[in-house]
Backbone as a chain_set.jsonl record, in Angstrom:
{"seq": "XXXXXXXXXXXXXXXXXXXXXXXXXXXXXXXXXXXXXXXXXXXXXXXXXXXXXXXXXXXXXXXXXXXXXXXXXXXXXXXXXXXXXXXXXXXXXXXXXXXXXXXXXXXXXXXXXXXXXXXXXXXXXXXXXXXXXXXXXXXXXXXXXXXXXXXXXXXXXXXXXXXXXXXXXXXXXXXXXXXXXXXXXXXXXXXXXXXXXXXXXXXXXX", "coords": {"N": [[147.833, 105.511, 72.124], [147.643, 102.756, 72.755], [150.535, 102.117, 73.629], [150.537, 103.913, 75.475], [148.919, 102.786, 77.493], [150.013, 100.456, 77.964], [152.205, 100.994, 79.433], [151.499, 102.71, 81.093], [150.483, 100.086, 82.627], [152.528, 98.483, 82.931], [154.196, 100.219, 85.029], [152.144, 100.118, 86.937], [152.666, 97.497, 87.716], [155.58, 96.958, 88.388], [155.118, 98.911, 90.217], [154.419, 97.388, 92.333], [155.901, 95.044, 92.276], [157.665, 95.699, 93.82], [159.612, 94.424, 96.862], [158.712, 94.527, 99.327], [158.835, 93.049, 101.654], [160.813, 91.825, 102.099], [163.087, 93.872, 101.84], [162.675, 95.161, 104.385], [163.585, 93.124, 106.291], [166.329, 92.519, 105.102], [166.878, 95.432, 105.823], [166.123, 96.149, 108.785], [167.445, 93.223, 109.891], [169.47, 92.288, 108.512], [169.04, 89.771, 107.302], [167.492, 87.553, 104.807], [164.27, 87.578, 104.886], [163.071, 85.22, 103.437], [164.115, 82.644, 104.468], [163.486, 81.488, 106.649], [161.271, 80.294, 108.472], [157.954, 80.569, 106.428], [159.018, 81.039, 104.592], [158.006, 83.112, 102.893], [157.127, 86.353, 101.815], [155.758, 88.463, 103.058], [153.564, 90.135, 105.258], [152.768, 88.299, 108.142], [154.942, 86.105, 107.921], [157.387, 88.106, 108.196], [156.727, 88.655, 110.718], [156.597, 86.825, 112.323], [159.407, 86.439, 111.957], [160.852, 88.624, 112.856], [159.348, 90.605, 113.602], [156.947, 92.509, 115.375], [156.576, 95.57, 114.82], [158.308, 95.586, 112.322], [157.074, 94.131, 110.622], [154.719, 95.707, 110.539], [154.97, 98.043, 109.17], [155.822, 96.42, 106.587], [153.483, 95.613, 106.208], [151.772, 97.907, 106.195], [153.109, 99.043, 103.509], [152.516, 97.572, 101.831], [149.878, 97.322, 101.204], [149.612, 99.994, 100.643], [150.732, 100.089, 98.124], [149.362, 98.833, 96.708], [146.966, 100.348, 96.582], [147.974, 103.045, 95.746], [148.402, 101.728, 93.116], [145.763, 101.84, 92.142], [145.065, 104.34, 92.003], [146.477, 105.39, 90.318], [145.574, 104.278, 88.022], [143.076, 105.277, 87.958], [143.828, 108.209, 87.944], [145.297, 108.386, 85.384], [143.342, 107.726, 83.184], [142.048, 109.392, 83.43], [142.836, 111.466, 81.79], [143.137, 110.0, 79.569], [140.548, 109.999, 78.482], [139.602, 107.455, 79.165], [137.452, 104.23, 80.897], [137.139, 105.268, 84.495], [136.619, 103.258, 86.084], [137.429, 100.934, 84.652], [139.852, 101.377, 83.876], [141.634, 102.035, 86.783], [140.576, 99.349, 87.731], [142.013, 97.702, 86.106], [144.97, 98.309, 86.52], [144.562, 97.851, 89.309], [144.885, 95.186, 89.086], [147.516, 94.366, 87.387], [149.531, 95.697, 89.93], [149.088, 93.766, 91.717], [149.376, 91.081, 90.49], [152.301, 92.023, 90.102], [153.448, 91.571, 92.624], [152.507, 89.214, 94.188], [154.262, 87.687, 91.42], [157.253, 89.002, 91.655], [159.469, 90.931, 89.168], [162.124, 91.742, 90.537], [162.493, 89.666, 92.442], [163.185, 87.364, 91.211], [160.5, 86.49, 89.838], [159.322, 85.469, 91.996], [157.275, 85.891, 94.785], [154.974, 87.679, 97.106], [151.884, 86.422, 98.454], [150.269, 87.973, 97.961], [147.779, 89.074, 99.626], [147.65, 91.336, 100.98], [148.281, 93.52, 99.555], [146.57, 92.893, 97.883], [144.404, 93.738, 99.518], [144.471, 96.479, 99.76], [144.237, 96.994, 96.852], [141.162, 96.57, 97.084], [140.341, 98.053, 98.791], [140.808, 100.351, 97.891], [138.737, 100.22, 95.329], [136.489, 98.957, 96.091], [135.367, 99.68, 98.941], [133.501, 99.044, 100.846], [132.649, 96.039, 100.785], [135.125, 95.08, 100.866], [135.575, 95.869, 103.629], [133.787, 94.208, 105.017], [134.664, 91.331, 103.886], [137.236, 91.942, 106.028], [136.375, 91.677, 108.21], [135.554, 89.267, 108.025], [137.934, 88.065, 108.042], [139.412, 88.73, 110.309], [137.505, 87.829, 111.928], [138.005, 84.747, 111.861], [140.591, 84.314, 112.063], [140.697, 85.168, 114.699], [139.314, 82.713, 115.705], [140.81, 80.517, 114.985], [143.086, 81.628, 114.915], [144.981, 80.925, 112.786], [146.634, 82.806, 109.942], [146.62, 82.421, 107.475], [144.404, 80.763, 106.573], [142.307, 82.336, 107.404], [142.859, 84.552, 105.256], [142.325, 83.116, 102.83], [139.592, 82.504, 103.828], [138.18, 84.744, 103.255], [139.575, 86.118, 101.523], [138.087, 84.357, 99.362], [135.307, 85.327, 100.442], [134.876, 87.703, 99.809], [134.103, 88.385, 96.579], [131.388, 87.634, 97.033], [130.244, 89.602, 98.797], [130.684, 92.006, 97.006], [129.183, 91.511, 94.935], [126.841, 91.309, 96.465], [126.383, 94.266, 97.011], [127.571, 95.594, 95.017], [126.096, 95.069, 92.852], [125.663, 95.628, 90.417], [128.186, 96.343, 89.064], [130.473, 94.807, 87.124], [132.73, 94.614, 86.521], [134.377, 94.771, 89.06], [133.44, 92.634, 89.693], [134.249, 90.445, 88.929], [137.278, 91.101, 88.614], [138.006, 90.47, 91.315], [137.7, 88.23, 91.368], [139.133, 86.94, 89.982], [141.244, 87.755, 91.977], [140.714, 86.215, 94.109], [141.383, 83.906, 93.338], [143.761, 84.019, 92.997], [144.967, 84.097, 95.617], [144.139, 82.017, 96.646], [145.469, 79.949, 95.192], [148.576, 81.084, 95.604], [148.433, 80.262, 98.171], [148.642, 77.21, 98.355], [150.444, 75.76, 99.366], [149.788, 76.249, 101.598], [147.53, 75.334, 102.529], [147.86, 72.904, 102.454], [149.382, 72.128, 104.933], [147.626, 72.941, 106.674], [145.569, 70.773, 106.366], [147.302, 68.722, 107.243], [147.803, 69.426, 109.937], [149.764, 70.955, 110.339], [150.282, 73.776, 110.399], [151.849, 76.812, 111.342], [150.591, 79.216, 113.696], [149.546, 82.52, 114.201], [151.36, 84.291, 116.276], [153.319, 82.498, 116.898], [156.719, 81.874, 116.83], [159.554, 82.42, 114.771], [163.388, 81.041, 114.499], [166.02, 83.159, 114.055]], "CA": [[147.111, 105.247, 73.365], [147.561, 101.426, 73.128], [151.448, 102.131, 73.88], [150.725, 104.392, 77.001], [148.014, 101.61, 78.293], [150.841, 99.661, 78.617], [153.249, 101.637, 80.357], [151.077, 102.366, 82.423], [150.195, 98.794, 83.352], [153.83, 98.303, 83.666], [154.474, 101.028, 85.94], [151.727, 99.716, 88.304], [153.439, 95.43, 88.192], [156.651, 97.58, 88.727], [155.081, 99.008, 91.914], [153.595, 96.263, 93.061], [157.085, 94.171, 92.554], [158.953, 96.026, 95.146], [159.648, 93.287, 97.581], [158.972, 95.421, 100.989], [159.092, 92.295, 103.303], [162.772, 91.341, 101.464], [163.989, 94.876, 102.264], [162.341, 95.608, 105.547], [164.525, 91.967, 106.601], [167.679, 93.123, 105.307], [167.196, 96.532, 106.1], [166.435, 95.617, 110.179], [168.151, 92.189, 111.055], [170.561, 91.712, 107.512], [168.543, 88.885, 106.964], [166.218, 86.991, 103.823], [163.226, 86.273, 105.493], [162.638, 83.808, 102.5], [165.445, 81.925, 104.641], [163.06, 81.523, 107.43], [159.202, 80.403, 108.893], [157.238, 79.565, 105.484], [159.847, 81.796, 103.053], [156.984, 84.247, 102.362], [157.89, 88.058, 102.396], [154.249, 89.411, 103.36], [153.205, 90.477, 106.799], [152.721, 87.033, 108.415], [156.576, 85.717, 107.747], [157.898, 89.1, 108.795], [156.317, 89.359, 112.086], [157.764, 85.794, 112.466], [160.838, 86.393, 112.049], [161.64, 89.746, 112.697], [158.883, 91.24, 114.621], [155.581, 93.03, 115.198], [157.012, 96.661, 114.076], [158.754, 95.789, 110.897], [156.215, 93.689, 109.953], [153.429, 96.561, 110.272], [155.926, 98.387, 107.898], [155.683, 95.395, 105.466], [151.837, 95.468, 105.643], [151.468, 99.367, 105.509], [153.821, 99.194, 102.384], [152.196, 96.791, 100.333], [148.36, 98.036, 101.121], [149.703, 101.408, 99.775], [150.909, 99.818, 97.115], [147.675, 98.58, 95.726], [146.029, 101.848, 96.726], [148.351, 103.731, 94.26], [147.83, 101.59, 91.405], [144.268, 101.863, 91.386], [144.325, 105.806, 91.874], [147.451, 105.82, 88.853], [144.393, 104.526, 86.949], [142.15, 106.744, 87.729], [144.059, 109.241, 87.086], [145.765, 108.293, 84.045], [142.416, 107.343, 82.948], [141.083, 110.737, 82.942], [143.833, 111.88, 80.8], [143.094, 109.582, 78.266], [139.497, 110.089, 78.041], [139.003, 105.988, 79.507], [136.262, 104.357, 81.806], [138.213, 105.392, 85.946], [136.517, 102.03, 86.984], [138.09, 99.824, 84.087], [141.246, 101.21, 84.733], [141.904, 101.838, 87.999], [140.771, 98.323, 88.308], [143.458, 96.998, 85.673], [146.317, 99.406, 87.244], [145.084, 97.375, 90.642], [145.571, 93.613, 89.236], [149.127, 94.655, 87.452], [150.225, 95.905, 91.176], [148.9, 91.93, 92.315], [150.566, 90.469, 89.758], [153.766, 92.121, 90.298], [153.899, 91.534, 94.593], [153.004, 87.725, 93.757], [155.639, 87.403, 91.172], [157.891, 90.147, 90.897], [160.936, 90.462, 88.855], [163.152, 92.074, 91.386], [162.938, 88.482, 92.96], [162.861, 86.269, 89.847], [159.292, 86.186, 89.954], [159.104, 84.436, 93.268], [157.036, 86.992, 95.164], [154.228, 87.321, 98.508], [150.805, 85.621, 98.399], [149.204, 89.187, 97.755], [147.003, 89.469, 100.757], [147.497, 92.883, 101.615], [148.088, 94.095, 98.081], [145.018, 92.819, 97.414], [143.56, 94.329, 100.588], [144.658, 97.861, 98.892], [143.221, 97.307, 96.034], [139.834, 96.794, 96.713], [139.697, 99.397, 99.954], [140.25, 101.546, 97.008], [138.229, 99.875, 94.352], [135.154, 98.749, 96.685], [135.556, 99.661, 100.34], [132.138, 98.182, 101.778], [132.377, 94.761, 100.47], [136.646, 94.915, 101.516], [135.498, 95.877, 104.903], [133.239, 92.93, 105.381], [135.648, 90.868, 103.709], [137.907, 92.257, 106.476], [135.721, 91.688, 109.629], [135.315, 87.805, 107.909], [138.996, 87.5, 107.87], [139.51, 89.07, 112.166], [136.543, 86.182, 112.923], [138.684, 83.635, 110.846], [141.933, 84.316, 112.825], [140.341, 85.521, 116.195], [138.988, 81.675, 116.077], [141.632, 79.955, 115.068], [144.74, 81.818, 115.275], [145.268, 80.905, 110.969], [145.881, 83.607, 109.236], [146.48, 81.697, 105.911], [142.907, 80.104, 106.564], [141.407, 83.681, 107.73], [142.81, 85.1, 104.375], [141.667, 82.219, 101.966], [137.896, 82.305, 103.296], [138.165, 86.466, 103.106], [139.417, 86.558, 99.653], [136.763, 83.873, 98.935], [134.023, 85.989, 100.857], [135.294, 89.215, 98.92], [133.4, 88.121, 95.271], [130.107, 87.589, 97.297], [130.243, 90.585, 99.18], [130.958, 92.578, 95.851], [128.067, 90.988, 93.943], [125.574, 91.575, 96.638], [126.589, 95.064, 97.151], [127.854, 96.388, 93.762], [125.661, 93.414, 91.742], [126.002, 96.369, 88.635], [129.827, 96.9, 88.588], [130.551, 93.461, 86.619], [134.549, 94.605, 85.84], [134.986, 94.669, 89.98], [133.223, 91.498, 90.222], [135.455, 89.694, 87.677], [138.881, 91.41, 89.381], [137.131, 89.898, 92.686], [137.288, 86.513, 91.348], [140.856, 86.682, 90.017], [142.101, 88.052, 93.094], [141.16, 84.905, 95.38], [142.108, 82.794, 93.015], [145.485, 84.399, 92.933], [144.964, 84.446, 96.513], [144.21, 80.638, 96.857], [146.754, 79.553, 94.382], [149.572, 81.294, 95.969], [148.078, 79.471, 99.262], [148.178, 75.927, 98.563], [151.197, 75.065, 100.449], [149.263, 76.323, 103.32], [146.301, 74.246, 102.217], [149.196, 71.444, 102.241], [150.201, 71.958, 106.092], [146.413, 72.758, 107.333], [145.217, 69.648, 105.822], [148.071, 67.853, 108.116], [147.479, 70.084, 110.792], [151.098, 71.451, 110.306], [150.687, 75.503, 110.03], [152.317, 77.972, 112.262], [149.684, 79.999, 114.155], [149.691, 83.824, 114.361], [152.309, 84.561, 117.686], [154.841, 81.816, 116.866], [157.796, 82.692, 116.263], [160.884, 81.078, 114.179], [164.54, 81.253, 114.808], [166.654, 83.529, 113.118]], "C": [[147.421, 103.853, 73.903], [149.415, 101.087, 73.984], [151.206, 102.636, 75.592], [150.067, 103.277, 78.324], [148.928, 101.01, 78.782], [151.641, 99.783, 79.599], [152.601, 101.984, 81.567], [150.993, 100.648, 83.335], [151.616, 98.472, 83.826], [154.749, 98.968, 84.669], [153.812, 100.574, 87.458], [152.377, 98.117, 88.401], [154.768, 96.398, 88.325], [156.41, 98.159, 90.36], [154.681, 98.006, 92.891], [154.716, 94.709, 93.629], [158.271, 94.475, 93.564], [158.536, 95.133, 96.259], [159.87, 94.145, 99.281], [159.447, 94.305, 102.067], [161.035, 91.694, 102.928], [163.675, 92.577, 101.866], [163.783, 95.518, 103.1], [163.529, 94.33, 106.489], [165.828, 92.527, 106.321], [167.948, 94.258, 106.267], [167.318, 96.678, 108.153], [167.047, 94.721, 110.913], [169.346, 91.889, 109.515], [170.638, 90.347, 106.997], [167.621, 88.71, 105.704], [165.586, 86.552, 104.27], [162.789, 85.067, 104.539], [163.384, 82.332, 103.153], [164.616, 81.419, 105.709], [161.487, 81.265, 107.348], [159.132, 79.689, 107.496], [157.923, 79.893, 104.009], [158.825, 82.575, 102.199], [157.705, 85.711, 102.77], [156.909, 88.744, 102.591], [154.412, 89.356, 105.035], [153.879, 89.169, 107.626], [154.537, 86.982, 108.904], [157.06, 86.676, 108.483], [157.546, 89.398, 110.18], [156.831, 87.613, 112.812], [158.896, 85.819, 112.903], [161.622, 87.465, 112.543], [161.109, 90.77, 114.035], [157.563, 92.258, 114.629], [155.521, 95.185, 113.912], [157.718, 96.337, 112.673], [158.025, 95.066, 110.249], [155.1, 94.419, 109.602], [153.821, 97.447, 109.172], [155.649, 97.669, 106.372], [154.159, 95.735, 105.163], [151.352, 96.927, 105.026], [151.914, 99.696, 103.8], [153.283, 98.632, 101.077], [150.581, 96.908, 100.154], [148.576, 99.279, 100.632], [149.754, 101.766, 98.445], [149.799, 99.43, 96.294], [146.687, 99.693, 95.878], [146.293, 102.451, 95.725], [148.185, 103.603, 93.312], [146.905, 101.727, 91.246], [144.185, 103.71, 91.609], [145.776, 106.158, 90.675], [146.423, 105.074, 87.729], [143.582, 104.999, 86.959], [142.902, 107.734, 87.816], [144.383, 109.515, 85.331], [143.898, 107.725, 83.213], [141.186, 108.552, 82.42], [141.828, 111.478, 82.133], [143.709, 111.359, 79.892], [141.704, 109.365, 77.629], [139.036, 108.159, 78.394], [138.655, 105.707, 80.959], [137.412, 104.991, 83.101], [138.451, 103.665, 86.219], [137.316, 100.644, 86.256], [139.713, 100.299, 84.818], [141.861, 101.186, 85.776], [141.847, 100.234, 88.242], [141.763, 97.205, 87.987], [144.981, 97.283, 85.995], [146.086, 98.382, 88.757], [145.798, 95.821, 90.403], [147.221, 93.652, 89.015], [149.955, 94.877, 88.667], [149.93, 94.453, 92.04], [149.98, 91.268, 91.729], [152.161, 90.577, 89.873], [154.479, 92.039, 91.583], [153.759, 89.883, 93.845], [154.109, 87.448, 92.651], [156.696, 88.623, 90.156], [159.275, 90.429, 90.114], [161.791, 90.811, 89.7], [163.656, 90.783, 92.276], [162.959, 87.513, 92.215], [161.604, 85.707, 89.948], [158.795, 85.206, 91.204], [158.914, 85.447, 94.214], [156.348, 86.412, 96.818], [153.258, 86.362, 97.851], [149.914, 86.544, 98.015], [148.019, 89.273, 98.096], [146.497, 91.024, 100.744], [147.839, 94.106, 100.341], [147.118, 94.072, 97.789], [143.678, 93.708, 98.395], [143.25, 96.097, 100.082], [143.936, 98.026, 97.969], [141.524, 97.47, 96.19], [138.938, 97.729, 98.052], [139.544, 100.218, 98.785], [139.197, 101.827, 95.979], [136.356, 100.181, 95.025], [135.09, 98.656, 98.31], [134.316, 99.033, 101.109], [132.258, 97.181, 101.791], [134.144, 94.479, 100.775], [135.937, 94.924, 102.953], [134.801, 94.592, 105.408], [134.032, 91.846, 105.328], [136.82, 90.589, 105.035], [137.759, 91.77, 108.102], [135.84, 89.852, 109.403], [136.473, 87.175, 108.42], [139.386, 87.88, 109.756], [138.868, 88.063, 112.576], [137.039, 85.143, 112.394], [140.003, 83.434, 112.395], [141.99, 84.69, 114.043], [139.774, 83.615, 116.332], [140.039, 80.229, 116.159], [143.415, 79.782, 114.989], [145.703, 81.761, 113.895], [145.4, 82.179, 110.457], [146.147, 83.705, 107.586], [144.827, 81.026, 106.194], [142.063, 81.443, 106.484], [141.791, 84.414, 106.141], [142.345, 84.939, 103.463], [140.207, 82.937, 102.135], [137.817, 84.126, 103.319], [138.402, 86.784, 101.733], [138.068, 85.623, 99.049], [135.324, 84.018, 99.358], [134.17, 87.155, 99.379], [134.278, 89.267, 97.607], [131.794, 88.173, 95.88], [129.547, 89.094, 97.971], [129.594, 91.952, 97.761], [129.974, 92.383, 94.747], [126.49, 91.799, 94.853], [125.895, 93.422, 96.697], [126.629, 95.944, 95.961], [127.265, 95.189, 92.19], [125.599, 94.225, 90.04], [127.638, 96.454, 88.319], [130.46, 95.034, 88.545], [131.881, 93.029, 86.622], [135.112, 94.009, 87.429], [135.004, 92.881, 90.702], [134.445, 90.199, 89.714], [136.565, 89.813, 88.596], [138.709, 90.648, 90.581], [137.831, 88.488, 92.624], [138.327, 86.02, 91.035], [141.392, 86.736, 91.341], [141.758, 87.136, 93.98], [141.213, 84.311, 94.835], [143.441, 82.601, 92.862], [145.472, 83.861, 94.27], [144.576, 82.753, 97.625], [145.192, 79.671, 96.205], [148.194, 80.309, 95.113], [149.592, 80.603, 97.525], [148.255, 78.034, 99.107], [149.134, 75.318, 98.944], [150.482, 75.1, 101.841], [147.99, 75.394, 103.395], [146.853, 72.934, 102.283], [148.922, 71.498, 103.866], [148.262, 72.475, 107.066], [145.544, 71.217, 107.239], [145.74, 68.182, 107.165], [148.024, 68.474, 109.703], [149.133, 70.622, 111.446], [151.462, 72.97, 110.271], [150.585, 75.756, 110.943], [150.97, 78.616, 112.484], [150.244, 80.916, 114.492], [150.269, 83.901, 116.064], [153.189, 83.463, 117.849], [156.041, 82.426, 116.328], [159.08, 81.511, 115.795], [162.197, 82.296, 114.379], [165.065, 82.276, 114.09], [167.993, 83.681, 113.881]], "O": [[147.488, 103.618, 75.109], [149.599, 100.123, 74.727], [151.539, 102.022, 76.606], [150.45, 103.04, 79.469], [148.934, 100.868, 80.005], [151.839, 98.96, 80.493], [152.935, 101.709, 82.72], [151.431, 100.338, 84.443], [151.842, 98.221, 85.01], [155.799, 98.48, 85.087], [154.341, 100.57, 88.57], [152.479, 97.719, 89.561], [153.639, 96.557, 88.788], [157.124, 97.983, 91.347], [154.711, 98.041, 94.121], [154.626, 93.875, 94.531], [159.277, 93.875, 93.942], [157.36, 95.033, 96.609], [160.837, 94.257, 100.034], [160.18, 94.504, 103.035], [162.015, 91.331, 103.579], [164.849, 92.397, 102.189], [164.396, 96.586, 103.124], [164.267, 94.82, 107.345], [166.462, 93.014, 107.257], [168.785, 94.279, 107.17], [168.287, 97.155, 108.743], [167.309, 94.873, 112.106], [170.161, 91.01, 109.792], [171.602, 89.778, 106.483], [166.92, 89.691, 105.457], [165.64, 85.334, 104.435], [162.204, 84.074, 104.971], [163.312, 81.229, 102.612], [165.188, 80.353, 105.936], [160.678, 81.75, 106.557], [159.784, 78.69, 107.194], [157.696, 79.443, 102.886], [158.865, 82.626, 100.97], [158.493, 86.03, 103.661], [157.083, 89.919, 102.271], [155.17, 88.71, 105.758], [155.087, 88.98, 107.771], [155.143, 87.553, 109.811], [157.281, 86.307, 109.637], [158.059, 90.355, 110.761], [157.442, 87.559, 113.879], [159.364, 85.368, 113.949], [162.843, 87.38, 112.679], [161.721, 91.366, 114.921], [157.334, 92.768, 113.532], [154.891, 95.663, 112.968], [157.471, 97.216, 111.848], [158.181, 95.211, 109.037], [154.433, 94.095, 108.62], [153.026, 97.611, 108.246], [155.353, 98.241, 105.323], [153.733, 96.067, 104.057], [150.811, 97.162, 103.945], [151.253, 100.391, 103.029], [153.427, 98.935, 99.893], [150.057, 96.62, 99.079], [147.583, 99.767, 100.093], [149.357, 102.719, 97.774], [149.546, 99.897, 95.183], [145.66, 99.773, 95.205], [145.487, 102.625, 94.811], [147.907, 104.456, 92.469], [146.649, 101.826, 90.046], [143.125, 104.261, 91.314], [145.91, 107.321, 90.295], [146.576, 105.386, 86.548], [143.074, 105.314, 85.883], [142.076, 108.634, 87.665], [143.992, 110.314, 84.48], [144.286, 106.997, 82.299], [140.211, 108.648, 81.674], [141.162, 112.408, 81.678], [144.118, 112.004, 78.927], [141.545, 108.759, 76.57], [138.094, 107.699, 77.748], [139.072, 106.315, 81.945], [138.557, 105.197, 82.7], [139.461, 102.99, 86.421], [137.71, 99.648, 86.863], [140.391, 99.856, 85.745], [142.735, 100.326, 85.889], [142.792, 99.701, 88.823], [142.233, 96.308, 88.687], [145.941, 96.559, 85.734], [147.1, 98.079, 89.385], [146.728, 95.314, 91.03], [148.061, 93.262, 89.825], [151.07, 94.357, 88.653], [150.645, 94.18, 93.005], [151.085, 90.963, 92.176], [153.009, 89.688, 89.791], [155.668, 92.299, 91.765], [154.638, 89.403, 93.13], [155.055, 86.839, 93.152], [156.861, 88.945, 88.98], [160.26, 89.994, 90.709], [162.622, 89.903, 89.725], [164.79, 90.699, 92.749], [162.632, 86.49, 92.818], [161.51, 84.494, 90.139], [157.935, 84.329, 91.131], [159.908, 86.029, 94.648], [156.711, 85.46, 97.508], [153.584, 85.623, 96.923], [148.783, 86.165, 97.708], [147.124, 89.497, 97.281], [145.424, 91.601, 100.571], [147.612, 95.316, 100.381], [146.533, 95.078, 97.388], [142.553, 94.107, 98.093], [142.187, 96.718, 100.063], [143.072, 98.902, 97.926], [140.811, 98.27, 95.584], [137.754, 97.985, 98.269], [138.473, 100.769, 98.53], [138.757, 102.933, 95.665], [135.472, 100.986, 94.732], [134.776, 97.601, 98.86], [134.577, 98.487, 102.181], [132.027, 96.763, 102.925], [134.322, 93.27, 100.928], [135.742, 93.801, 103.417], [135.387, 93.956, 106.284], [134.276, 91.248, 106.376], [137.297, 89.468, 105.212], [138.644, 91.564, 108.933], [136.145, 89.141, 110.361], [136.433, 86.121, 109.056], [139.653, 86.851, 110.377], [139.335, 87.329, 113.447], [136.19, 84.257, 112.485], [140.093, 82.634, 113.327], [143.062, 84.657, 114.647], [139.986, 83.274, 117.495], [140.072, 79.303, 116.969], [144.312, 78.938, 114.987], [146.804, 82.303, 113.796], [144.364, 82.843, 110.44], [145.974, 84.617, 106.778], [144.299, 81.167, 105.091], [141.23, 81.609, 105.593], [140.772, 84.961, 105.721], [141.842, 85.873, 102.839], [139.644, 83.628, 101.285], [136.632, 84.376, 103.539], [137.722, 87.471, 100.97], [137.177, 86.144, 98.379], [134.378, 83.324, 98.985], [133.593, 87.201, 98.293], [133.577, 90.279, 97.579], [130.97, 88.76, 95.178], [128.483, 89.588, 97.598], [128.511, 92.531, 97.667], [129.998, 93.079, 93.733], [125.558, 92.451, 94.383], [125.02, 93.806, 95.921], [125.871, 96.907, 95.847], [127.765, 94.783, 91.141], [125.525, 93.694, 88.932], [128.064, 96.65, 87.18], [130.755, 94.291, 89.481], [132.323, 91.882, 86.679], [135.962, 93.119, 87.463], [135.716, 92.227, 91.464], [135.179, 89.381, 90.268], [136.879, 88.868, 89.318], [139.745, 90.012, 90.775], [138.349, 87.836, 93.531], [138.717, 84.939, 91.476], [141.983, 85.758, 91.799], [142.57, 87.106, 94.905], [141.114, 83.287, 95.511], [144.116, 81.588, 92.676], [146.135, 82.825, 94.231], [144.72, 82.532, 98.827], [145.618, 78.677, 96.793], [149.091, 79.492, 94.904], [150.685, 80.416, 98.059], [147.845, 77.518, 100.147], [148.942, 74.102, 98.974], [150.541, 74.34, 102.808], [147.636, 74.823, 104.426], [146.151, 71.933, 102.142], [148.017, 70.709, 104.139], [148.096, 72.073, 108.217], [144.956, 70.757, 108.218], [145.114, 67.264, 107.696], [148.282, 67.68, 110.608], [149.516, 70.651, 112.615], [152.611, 73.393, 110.149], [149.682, 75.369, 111.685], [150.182, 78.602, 111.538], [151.33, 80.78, 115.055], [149.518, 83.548, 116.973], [153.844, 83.403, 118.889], [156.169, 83.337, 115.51], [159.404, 80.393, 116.196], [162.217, 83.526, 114.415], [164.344, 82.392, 113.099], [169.001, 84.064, 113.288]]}, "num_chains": 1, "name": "protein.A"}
C-alpha cells in the first residue's frame, strides 16, 4: 500500500509539472516566455507576452490540473480503503509542488496560483469562491494581480476555518498553499515595495 501511496503522489507532482505556459509559448509564437515580462510561465506572463487567448489556455490547463489530482485521490483512495479527504487533499499539494518546481524545467516552475485555485474549487469550493471574489476586488482596485493573489491565498485559510472550522487536514493544506503562494511571490513583494510591478494590460516585447 505504502508503495502505491507513492506512485500515486508521484503521478499527481508529474501532472502538476507539465509546464503549460512553456508549451502554450513555444507552441503559438516559438518563444520561452521565461525569456520575457517577469520569466513566470502562469497566466499573468503569458497574457503578457503572448496574449489574452493563449494565456486563458495556460490558466484553463493548470486549474484542471489541480482538479485531477484531487479527484486521482479520491478515487484511488476508495480503492485502497483510505480517508477521500486525506487523500485527495495530498494528491492536490503533490500537483502544487510539481507546477512550482517541476522537473521538466529543472525545478524552476509557476507561482501556483491557478493550480492552487484547482485544488481547492475541488477540495473546498465556498471558501475558494470567496477567496476568489477577494482576489477580482484586489485587482479590480489596483490592477496587481501578484498583490490580488497574495491577499487571496492569504484570505483562503480564514475562509476555510470559518466555514469548514471541522476539516483540520484542509485547513493545514490551506496554510501551505499561501505560503507556497507567498514564497514563490517575493520577487513581486521586491518590485511592489519599489513600486516597480507590471500591472494587469501591459504588455512586454517579444
Amino acid at each position: 500500500m505504502i508503495i502505491f501511496l507513492f506512485l500515486i503522489l508521484i503521478a499527481c507532482y508529474l501532472l502538476g509539472s507539465v509546464p503549460s505556459g512553456y508549451l502554450i509559448g513555444k507552441i503559438f509564437k516559438g518563444i520561452d516566455v521565461r525569456d520575457f515580462g517577469s520569466g513566470n510561465i502562469g497566466f499573468t506572463n503569458v497574457l503578457r507576452a503572448i496574449g489574452t487567448f493563449p494565456a486563458l489556455i495556460v490558466l484553463i490547463i493548470d486549474i484542471t490540473k489541480g482538479i485531477i489530482s484531487v479527484y486521482l485521490g479520491f478515487f484511488f483512495a476508495q480503492l485502497m480503503g483510505i480517508d477521500c479527504q486525506v487523500m485527495g487533499g495530498i494528491g492536490g499539494l503533490a500537483s502544487i509542488v510539481g507546477h512550482n518546481w517541476p522537473i521538466f524545467l529543472k525545478f524552476k516552475g509557476g507561482k501556483g496560483v491557478a493550480v492552487t485555485a484547482g485544488v481547492f474549487l475541488a477540495l473546498t469550493p465556498v471558501p475558494f469562491l470567496l477567496s476568489l471574489l477577494v482576489m477580482v476586488g484586489i485587482i479590480a482596485l489596483t490592477r496587481y494581480v501578484s498583490l490580488g493573489s497574495m491577499v487571496a491565498a492569504g484570505s483562503l485559510p480564514f475562509f476555510v476555518f470559518w466555514l469548514r472550522n471541522n476539516a483540520r487536514l484542509y485547513l493545514f493544506l490551506s496554510i501551505i498553499a499561501a505560503l507556497f503562494i507567498l514564497f514563490k511571490h517575493r520577487n513581486n513583494i521586491q518590485r511592489l515595495s519599489r513600486n516597480e510591478e507590471s500591472k494587469i494590460g501591459e504588455k512586454v516585447k517579444t
